[in-house]
C-alpha positions in Angstrom: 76.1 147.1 156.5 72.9 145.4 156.5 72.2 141.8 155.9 70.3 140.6 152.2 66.7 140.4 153.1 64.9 137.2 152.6 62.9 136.4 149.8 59.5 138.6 151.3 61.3 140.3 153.5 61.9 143.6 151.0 57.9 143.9 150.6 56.4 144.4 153.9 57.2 148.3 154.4 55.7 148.7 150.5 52.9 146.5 151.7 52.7 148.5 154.6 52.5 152.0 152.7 50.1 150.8 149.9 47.6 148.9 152.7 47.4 152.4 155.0 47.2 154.3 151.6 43.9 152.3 150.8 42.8 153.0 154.3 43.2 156.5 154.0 41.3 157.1 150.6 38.4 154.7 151.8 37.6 156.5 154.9 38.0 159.7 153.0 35.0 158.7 150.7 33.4 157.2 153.1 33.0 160.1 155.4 32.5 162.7 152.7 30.7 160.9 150.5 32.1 161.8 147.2 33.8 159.0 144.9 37.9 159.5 145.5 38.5 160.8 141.7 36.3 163.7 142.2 38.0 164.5 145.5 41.5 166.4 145.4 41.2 166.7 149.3 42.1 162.8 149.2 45.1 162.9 147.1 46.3 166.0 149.3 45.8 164.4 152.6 47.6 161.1 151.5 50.5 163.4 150.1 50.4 164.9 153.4 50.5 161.6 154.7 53.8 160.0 153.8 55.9 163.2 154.1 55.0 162.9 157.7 55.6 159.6 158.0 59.1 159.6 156.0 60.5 162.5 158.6 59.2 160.8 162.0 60.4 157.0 160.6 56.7 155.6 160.7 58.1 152.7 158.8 60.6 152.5 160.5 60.3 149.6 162.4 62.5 146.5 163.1 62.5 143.2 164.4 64.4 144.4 167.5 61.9 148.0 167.8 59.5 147.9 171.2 55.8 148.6 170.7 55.9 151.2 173.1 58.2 153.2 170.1 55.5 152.1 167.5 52.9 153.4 169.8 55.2 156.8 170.4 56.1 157.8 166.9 52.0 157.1 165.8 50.8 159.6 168.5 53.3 162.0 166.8 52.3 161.0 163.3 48.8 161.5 164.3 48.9 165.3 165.9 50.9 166.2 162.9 48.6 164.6 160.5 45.0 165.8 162.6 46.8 169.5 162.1 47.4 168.9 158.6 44.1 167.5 157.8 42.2 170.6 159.2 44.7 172.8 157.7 43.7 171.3 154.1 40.0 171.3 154.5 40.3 175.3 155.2 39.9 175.2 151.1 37.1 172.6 151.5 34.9 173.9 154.2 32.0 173.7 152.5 32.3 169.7 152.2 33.8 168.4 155.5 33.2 169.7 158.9 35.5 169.8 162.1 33.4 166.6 163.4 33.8 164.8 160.3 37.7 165.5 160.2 38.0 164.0 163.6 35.9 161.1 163.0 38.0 160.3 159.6 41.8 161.1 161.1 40.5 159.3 164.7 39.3 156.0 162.8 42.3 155.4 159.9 44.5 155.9 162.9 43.5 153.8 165.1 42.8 151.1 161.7 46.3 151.7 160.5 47.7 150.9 164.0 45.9 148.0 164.6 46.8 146.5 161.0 50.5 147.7 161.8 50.9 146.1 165.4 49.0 143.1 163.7 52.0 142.5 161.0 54.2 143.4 163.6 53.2 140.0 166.0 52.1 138.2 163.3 55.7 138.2 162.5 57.1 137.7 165.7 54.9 134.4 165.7 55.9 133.5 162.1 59.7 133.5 163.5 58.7 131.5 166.5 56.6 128.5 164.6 58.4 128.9 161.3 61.7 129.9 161.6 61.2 132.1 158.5 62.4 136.0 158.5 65.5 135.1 160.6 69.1 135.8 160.7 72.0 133.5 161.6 74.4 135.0 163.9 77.6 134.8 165.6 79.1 136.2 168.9 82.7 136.8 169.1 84.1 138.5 172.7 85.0 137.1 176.1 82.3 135.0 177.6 81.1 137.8 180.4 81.1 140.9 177.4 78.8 138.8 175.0 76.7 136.9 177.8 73.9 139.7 178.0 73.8 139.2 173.7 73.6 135.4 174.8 70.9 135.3 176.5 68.6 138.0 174.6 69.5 136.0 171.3 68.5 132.5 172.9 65.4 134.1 175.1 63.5 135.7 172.1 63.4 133.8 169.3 60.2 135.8 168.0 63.2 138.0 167.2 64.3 135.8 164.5 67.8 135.9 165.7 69.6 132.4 165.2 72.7 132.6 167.4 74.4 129.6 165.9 77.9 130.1 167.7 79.6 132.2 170.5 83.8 132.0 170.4 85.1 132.7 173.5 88.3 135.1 173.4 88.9 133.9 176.8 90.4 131.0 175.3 92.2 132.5 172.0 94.3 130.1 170.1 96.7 130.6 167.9 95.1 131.8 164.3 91.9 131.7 166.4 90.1 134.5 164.3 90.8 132.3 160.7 88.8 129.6 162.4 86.1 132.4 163.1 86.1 133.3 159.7 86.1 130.2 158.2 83.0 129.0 160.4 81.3 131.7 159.3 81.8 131.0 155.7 80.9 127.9 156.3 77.8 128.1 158.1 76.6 130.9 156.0 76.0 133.2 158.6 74.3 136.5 158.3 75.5 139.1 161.2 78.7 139.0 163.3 78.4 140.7 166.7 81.7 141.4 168.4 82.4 142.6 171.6 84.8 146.1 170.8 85.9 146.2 174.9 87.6 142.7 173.9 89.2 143.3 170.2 92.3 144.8 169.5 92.5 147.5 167.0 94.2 145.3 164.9 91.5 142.2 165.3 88.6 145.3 165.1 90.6 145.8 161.6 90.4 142.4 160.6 86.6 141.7 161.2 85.7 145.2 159.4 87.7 143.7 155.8 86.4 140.2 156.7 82.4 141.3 156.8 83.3 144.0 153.8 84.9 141.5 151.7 82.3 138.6 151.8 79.3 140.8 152.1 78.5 140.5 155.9 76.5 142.6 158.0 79.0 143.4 161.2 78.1 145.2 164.4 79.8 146.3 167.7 78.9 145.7 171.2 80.4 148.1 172.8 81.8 149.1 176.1 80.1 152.1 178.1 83.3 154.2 177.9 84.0 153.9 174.4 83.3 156.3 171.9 81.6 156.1 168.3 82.2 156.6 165.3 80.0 159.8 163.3 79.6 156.5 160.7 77.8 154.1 163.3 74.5 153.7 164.0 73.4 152.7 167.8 70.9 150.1 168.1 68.7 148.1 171.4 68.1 144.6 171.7 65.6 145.0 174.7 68.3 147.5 177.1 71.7 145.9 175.2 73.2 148.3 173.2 74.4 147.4 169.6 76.4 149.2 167.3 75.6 148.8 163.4 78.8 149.1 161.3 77.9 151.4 158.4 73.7 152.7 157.4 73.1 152.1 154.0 71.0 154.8 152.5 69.0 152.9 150.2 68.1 149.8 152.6 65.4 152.2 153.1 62.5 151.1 150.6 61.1 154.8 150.6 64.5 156.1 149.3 64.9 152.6 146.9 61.4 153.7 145.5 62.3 156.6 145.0 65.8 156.0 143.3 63.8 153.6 140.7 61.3 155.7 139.6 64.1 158.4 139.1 66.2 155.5 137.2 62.7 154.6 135.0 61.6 158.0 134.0 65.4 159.2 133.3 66.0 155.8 131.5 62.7 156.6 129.4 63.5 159.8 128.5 67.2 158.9 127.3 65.8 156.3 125.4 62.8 157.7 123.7 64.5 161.0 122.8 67.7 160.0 122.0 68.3 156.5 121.9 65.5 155.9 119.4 66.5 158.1 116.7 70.5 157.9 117.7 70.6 154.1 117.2 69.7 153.5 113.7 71.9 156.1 112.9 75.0 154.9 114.8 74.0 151.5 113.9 75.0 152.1 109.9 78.1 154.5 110.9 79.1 151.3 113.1 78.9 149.0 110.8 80.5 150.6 107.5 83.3 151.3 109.9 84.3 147.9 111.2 82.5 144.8 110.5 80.9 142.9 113.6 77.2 144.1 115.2 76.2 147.3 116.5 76.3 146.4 120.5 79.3 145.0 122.3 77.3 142.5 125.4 79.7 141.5 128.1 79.3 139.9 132.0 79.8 142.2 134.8 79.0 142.2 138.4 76.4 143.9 139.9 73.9 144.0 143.1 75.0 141.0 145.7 77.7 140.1 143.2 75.2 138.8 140.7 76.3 138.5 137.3 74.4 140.7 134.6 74.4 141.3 130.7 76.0 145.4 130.3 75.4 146.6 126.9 77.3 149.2 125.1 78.1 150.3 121.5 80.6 148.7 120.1 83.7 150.5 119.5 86.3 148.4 119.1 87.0 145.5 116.4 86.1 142.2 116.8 89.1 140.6 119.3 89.6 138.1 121.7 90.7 140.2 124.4 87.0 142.2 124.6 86.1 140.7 127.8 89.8 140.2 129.4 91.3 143.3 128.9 90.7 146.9 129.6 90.8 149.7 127.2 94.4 151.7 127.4 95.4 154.7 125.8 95.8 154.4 121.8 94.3 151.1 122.0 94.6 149.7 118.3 92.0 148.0 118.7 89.8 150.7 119.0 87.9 151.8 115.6 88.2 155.5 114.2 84.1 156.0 115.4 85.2 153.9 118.5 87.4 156.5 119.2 84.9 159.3 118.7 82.1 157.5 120.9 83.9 156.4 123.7 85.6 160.1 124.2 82.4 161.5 124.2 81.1 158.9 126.4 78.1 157.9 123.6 79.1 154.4 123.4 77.8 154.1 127.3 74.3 155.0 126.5 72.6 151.6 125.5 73.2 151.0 129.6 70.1 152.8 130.1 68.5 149.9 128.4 70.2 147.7 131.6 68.9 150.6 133.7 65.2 150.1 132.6 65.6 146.4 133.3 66.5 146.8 136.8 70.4 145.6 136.4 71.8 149.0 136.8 71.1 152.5 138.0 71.7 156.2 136.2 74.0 156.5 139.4 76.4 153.9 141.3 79.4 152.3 141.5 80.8 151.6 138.0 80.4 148.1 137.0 83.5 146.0 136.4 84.4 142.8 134.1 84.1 140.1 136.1 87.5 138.9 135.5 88.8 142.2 137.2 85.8 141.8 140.1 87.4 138.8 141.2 91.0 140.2 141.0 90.4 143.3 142.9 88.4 141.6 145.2 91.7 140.0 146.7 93.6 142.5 146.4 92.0 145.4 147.4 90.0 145.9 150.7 86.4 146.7 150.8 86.4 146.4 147.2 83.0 144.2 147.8 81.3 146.6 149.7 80.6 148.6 145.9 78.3 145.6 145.0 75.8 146.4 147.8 73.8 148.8 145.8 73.0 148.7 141.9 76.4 149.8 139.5 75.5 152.8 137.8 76.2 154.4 134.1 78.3 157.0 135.9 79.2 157.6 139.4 80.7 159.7 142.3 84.4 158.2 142.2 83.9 158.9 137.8 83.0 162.6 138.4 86.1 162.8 140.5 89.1 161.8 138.0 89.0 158.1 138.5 86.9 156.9 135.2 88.3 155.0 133.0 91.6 152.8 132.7 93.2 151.6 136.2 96.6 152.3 135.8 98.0 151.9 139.7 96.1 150.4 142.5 95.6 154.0 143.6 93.5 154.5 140.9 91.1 151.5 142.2 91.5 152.6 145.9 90.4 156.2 145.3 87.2 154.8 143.3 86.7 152.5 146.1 86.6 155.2 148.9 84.3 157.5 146.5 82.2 154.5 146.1 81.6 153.8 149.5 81.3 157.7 150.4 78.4 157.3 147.9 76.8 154.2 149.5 76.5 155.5 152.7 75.5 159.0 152.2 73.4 158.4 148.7 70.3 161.3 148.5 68.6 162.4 145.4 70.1 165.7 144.9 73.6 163.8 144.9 72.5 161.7 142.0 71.4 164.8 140.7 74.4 166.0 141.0 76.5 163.8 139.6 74.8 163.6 136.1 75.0 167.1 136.0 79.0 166.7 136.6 79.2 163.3 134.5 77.5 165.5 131.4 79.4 168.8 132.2 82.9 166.5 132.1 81.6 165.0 128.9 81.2 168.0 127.0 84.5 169.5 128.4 86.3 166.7 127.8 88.1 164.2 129.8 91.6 163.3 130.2 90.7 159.4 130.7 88.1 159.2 128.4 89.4 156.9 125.6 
């Protein structure tokens, strides 16, 4: 689980991209003289571009990565792209020689570098003399186990680690780790690093539903003869190994960017071809039905916990339970075109409007009153570990039986481990294909859907 970024922090790999794509098409012109919109061999070689750099992990790069792996995945990214480069300009021979191709791939190269390595210290510096792009930490182990951490954490403070505390297990009191958990609160630390050699099972247990319940970023420092999980992901502070809890698919920007533009055009589309014509309609039906207005606005949780406006249509009559109690099975207060839009799963569709807006995504965890947020939050674990990616109109755990009504905590459980299956192994072609499921269910019809 990764840490919230700071306020800036979530921009500099965009920055990053749109900076070297600038570079690219200005040399580009530059060395074949023709303006960039009359040149397809531009748009081609920036293409070519980012697909190289999003398999080698050119962005890749942390506060903890060493230049020497910045300078070692460049050299790769520029064979690969050199090759490509030549390869395109087979269709453009007539425009760009072999010497020109060099000169262009040799000189954005090296001027990407340098403006990379340049962010790269410049931040390192920032850390150092500001004290901004930082993290607050905590070690918890026996004194020798976490030492190494210690001294790495306290050493390089270009790093941007704060270590604010280090609790000794060599002198565990009694309830020592509710002290630990409590000064973490407290203190509003960021990341917890825990020595696994030192932990019991049971103590492992209880930092892994601490850091899922209040949103923490957890990692493992762990022993050279233990084994790892196929979930973690290894990690080097300098030569200290560090094990990361859980990777979060869309920390990556590259993969955020490309789940919004999804959620924009698919949010557009719903909305100009169906939503614009659908809600006039649905708006008289509604209201010669029951009387009260056309959308039903109510407070759920969403990204970091945040509280956001989700709309749907109403379908229900006007009561004061609305935003207390969930829909059961012949619910009277459900309306006869209540009944008819909810089964069909219509009265979910003004969400794409929340979807546009940023609040949600066409694919996520399922967004829950906040009421019930709070009550399954201390009572079931890892329930807070759904709220680290945008809720979506439908989602894994829904295309699997658990939409709907929560009968059992089962019920809530299940949609919990679907939900964090999802998290951690989101792609594109699994959103994909869940709508296709979500739509498929809706036009067979579903048990729960009512």
């Amino acid at each position: 689980m990764k840490a919230t970024t700071g306020i800036y922090s979530g921009y500099i790999r965009p920055f990053s991209r749109i900076i070297d794509l600038i570079i690219i098409i200005f040399f580009t012109a530059y060395f074949s003289g023709m303006p960039v919109f009359q040149d397809y061999y531009a748009f081609f070689i920036s293409c070519a571009w980012f697909v190289i750099a999003a398999n080698l992990g050119f962005y890749e790069v942390y506060r903890y990565t060493k230049v020497i792996a910045i300078l070692n995945c460049t050299l790769k990214q520029a064979a690969i792209y050199t090759v490509c480069c030549f390869a395109i300009a087979y269709f453009y021979h007539e425009r760009y020689s072999l010497i020109a191709i060099l000169l262009f791939t040799s000189v954005s190269i090296i001027v990407i570098l340098g403006f990379k390595l340049f962010i790269y210290f410049f931040l390192r510096k920032f850390r150092i003399l500001f004290g901004g792009n930082s993290r607050r930490v905590v070690l918890i182990g026996k004194h020798g186990s976490v030492k190494p951490l210690k001294c790495f954490f306290e050493e390089n403070p270009d790093y941007g680690y704060k270590l604010v505390e280090a609790f000794d297990l060599n002198y565990q009191k009694t309830d020592y780790f509710k002290t630990i958990f409590s000064f973490i609160l407290d203190n509003n630390i960021d990341e917890i690093y825990c020595s696994m050699h030192d932990l019991s099972s049971k103590q492992v247990e209880e930092c892994i539903l601490f850091a899922d319940n209040n949103l923490k970023t957890l990692k493992f420092i762990p022993s050279k003869k233990q084994l790892l999980s196929l979930n973690t992901v290894f990690e080097y502070y300098d030569y200290i190994p560090v094990i990361s809890q859980r990777k979060i698919s869309l920390d990556d920007s590259l993969h955020k960017g490309i789940k919004r533009v999804f959620d924009i055009v698919f949010s557009l589309i719903i909305i100009l071809g169906i939503l614009s014509w659908l809600i006039p309609i649905l708006g008289i039906i509604i209201k010669l039905d029951s009387k009260g207005p056309l959308f039903f606005a109510q407070k759920r949780n969403g990204l970091n916990n945040k509280e956001f406006i989700c709309f749907k249509f109403r379908s229900m009559g006007i009561n004061e339970l609305a935003h207390v109690d969930q829909a059961s099975k012949n619910d009277t207060r459900i309306t006869r075109v209540g009944k008819f839009i909810r089964k069909t799963s219509i009265d979910e569709l003004p969400q794409f409007f929340n979807v546009l807006f940023g609040n949600m995504s066409v694919v996520g965890p399922r967004p829950h009153m906040v009421k019930h947020t709070n009550m399954y939050a201390e009572r079931i674990d890892k329930f807070m570990v759904r709220h680290l990616i945008k809720p979506g109109i439908t989602g894994l755990a829904q295309t699997k039986g658990f939409r709907g009504e929560i009968e059992t905590d089962k019920d809530i459980i299940n949609r919990v481990r679907y939900d964090i299956f999802y998290i951690e192994k989101w792609s594109i072609l699994l959103d994909l294909k869940i709508i296709f499921n979500t739509v498929y269910n809706a036009l067979k019809g579903d048990q729960k859907a009512y």
